[in-house]
N, C-alpha and C positions, 0 to 999 in steps of 0.2 A: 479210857476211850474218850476223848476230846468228843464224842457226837452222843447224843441218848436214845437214839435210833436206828437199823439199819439202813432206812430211807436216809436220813441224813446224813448217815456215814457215806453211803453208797453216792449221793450227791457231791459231799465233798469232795467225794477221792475225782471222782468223775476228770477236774483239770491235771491229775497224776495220769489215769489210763489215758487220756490221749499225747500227756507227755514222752509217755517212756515207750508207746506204739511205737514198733519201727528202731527202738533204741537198740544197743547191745550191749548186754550186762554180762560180768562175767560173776561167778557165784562158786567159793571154795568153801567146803567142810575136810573137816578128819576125819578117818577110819571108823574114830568111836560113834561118830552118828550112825552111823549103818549098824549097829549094833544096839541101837535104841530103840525100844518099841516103839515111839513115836518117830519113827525115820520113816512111816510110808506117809505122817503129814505133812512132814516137810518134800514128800516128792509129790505131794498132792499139789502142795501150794505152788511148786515149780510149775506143774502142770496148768495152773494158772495164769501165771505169769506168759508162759508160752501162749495161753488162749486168747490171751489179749494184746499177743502183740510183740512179746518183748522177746529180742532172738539174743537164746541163752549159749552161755559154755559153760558147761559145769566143770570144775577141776576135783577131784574127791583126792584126801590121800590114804594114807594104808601103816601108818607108824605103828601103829599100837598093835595093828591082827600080822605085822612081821616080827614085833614083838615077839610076842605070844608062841607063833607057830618058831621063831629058833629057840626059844627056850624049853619047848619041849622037845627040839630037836637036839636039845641039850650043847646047842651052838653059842659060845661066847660072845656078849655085845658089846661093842669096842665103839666108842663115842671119842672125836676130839673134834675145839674145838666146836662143841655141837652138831659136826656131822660122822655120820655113820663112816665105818669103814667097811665098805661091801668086799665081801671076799667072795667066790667062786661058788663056794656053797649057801653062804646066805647069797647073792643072786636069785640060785634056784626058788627059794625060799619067796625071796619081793616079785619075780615072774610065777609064780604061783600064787602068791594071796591079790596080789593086783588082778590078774585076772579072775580070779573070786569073785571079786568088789565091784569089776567093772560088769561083769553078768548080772551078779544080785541087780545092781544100778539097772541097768537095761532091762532087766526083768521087771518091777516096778514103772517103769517108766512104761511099759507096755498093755499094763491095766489097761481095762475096758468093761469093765464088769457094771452091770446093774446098779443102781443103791450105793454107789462108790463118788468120792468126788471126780473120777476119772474116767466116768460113765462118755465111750463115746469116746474116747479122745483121740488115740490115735494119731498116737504120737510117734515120729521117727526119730530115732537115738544114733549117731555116725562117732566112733571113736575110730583110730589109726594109728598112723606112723605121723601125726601132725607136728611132733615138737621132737625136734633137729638136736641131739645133745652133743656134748664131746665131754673125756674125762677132765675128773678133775687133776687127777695127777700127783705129785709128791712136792709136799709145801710142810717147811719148815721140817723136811726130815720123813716129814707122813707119806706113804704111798695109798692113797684111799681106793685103789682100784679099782672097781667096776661102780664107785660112785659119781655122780658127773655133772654137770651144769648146764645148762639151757644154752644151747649154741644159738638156734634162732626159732620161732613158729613160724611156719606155714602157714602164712596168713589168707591168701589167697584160694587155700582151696578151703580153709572154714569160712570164710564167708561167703564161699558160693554154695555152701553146706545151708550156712544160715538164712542164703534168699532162697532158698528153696524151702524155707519154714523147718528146719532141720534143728533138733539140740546136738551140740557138740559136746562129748565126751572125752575129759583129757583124765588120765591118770598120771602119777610121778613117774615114769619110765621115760627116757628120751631115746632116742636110737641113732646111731652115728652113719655116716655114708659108707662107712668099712662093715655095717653088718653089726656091730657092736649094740650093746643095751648096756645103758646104764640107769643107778637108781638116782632118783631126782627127788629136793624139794619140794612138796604141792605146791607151798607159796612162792616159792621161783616161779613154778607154772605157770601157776593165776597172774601173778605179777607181771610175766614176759608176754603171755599172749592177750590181757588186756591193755600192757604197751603196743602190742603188735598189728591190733584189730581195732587201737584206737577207739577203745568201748568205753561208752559216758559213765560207768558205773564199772567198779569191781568190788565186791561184799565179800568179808573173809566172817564165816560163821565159828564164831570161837566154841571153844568146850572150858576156856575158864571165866565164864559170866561176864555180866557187862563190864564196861571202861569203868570203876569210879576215883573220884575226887579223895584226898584224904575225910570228908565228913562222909562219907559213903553216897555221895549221891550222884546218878550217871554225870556222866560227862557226854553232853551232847554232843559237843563242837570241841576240834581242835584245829589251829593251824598246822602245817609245816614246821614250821619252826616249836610252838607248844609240844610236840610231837616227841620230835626230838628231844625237848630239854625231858619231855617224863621218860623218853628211854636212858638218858644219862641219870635218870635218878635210879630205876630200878637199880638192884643188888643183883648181882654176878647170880646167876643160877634162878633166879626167883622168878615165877612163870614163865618158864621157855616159849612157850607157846603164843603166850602173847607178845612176848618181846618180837618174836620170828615176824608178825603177823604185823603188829604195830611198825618195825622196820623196814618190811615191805610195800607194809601202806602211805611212808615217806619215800619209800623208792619209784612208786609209781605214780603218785604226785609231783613226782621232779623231774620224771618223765613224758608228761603232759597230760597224766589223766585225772581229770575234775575234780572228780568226787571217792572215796575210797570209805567204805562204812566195815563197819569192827562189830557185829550182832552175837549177843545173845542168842547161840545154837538154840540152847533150850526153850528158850522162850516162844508160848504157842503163836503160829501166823507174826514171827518177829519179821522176816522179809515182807509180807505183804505190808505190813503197820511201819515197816520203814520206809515203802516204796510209796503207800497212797494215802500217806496221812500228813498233817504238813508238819509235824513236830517231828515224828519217827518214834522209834524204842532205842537207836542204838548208839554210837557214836560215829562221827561222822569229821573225816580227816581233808582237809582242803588245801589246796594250794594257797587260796584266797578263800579268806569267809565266804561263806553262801550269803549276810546280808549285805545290801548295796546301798548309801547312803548318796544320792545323785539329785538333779532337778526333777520337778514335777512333768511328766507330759500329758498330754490332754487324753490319751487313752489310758490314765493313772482316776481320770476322775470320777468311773465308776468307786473304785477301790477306799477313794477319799472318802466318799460321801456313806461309805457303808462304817466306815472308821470313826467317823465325826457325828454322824446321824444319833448315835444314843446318851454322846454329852451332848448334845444342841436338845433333847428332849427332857434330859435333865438340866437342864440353863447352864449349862456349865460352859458353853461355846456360843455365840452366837449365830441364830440358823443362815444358813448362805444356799443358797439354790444354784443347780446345775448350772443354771445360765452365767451365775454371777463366776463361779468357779474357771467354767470356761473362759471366761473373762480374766480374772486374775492368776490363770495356772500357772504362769512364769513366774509369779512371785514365792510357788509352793518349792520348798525341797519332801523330800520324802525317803524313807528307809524301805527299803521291798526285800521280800525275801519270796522265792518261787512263785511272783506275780502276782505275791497278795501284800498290800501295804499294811506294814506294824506301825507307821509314824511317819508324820507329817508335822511342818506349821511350816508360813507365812512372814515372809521381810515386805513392811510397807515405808519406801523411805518418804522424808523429807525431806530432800535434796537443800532446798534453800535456807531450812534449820537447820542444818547438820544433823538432826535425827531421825530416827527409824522407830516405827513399831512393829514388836513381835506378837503374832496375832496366832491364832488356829492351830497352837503347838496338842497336839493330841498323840497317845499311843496307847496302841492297843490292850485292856484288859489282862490278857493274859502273857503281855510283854511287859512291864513295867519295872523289872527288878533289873534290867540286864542295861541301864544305864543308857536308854538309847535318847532319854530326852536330854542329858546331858549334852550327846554328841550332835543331836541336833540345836540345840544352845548354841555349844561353843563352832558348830560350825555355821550358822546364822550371825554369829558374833564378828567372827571373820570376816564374811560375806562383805558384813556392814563397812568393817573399816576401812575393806579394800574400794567402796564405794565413797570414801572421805566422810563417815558416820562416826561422832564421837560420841553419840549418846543412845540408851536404847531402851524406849516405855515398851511398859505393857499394862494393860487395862484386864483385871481378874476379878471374880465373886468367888472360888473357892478354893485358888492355889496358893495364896499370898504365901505362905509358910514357903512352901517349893524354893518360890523367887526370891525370895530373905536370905537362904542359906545360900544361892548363887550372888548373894553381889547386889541383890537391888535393893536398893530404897525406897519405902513411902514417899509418895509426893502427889502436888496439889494441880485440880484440874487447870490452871492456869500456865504448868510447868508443857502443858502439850501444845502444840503447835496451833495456829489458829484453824487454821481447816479440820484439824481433827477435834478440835473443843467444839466446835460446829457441833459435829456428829454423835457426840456424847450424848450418850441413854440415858436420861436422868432415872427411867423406870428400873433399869439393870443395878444403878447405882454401884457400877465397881470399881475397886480399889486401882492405883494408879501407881506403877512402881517402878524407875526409871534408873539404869546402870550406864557408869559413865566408862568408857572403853577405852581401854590401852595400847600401847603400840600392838598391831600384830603378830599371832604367835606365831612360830618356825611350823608349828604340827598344825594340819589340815586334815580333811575326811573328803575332799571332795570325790576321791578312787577306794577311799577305803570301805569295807564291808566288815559288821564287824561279828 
């Protein structure tokens, strides 16, 4: 927990709930949650979510308890491809555990009890006929019968579900205009009706643990493309589940939805601590990085000053005041990630020397391994040359090392321009280290987030 308090947690989140007020998230589990004793905290924390704001659609699915219930029906299960082949009696089967699932569901969501987190709530639960399917049909030989694909959602009558403060309820079932049902994907679900209703978020809660890296450690962030290349590494059969979920999460990014997070089922208040904390628990799929590497604007320079304020107290920046800032903000770039600045500094040229100084390059504490001072470097490097800058000081007391390994050299207070040898601290006495710049490179950051 990034805070060591609930007061301070509760303050941090504070710019999340009024972000995601108003938003629409759509939020998919499996079967197996419902059959976890800890599934009435996760309809707690829904219940949450909804109290403050956030107008939900749950999609649940039901693999595992149709499972179960044809194998003691002593029914054959017939997988190609990875999808089911519904025959006439397993049907029966998926309209009878679905409707199971989606009661249980509704049932819990209807808490009110005393002493409960769901004291009071009173909450209204609207599932239907929302999601339009048609079969899938006979492909490559297969006739999967009564199993079927997402024709389209009814998007219009769930969000008039949702401005009435209403949670929507989808299950994997869809139903054809002939009267027909067929068994569906959850994650087609989730997927088609957060394309449909254009919601800023869709969270697939997995049952096979977090994303990780080959050293075992989460994987916060993925692009698009990142995405993809780790589903082409996966091996043929290994985590279904996540592959489904992870493909979907590309499928609904390339259909315009933002953000697509991959959570840790298990993991306790994993949705809230994804939703109102600025790092999350889980991994998080984008079209474009969530960080923005752009100009500084003058409502950035709260964010600056709370960034640069604990090295200027350790001398490690020189202190600058709001006034001054405001004064030079057009000189700032900055990295923001959900309107809190990770990284800043400053291009001061010299137009009539050909040189530049790099001034007030700072990043955040708890950012500092993810190379962001690099890209602000090499994109301040750029800046420069596109300004007809061939040369680039910087004046330090405790980076020299940093600057060494990028390209700079020692050099003498004599080597800086007359107006800025002026200004030289003799008290600071810092070191003086100056890079001479190349033609410009082809790659920029000016759009990119990284």
């Amino acid at each position: 927990m990034p805070h060591s308090s609930p007061l301070a947690w509760f303050r941090a989140a504070a710019p999340y709930i009024n972000a995601h007020r108003g938003r629409t998230v759509v939020i998919a589990f499996e079967g197996e949650a419902l059959q976890d004793p800890r599934f009435p905290a996760l309809i707690h924390d829904i219940a949450m979510l909804h109290s403050l704001g956030v107008r939900l659609v749950l999609v649940h699915g039901a693999r595992m308890q149709i499972e179960q219930q044809l194998r003691q029906t002593g029914q054959t299960l017939r997988y190609v491809n990875g999808l089911r082949v519904t025959d006439t009696q397993a049907l029966s089967v998926v309209k009878a555990v679905v409707g199971q699932l989606r009661i249980d569901i509704e049932a819990l969501l209807s808490q009110g009890l005393a002493n409960t987190p769901m004291a009071g709530a009173q909450i209204e639960v609207i599932s239907g006929n929302h999601v339009i399917a048609r079969p899938l049909g006979v492909r490559n030989g297969v006739d999967y019968q009564h199993t079927g694909e997402v024709r389209r959602i009814d998007a219009t009558r769930i969000n008039r579900h949702l401005e009435q403060a209403q949670i929507v309820l989808l299950s994997p079932l869809g139903y054809s205009p002939t009267g027909e049902v067929f068994n569906l994907s959850s994650e087609e679900v989730a997927t088609t009706a957060a394309v449909a209703l254009n919601a800023d978020k869709l969270i697939f809660l997995s049952e096979s643990g977090p994303l990780k890296d080959a050293h075992g450690a989460l994987i916060g962030q993925l692009t698009v493309a990142q995405a993809q290349q780790l589903l082409h590494q996966c091996e043929a059969g290994q985590c279904p589940l996540l592959q489904r979920q992870l493909s979907q999460a590309v499928n609904a990014c390339m259909h315009g939805i933002a953000r697509v997070h991959i959570l840790n089922r298990r993991a306790d208040g994993a949705v809230l601590l994804e939703l109102y904390t600025h790092d999350g628990v889980g991994t998080l799929i984008t079209a474009e990085s969530f960080e923005q590497l752009r100009p500084a604007r003058i409502e950035d320079i709260g964010g600056i000053l709370e960034l640069i304020g604990p090295l200027e107290s350790q001398g490690i920046l020189v202190r600058r005041s709001r006034e001054q800032l405001e004064l030079e903000i057009e000189r700032f770039t900055v990295i923001e990630r959900d309107a809190k600045i990770l990284a800043c500094a400053a291009l001061y040229p010299f137009a009539s020397d050909g040189v530049a100084e790099l001034a007030c390059l700072a990043v955040h504490r708890d950012y500092r391994d993810g190379g962001r001072g690099d890209r602000l470097l090499e994109h301040l490097e750029t800046q420069a040359q596109t300004q007809g800058i061939s040369r680039l000081f910087v004046l330090t007391t405790h980076t020299a090392h940093w600057f060494l390994e990028r390209g700079f050299t020692a050099d003498a207070l004599d080597a800086l321009p007359i107006a800025r040898r002026e200004l030289y601290n003799w008290q600071r006495n810092s070191k003086i280290f100056s890079k001479t710049l190349n033609r410009p490179r082809r790659r920029h950051y000016q759009n990119e987030t990284g």
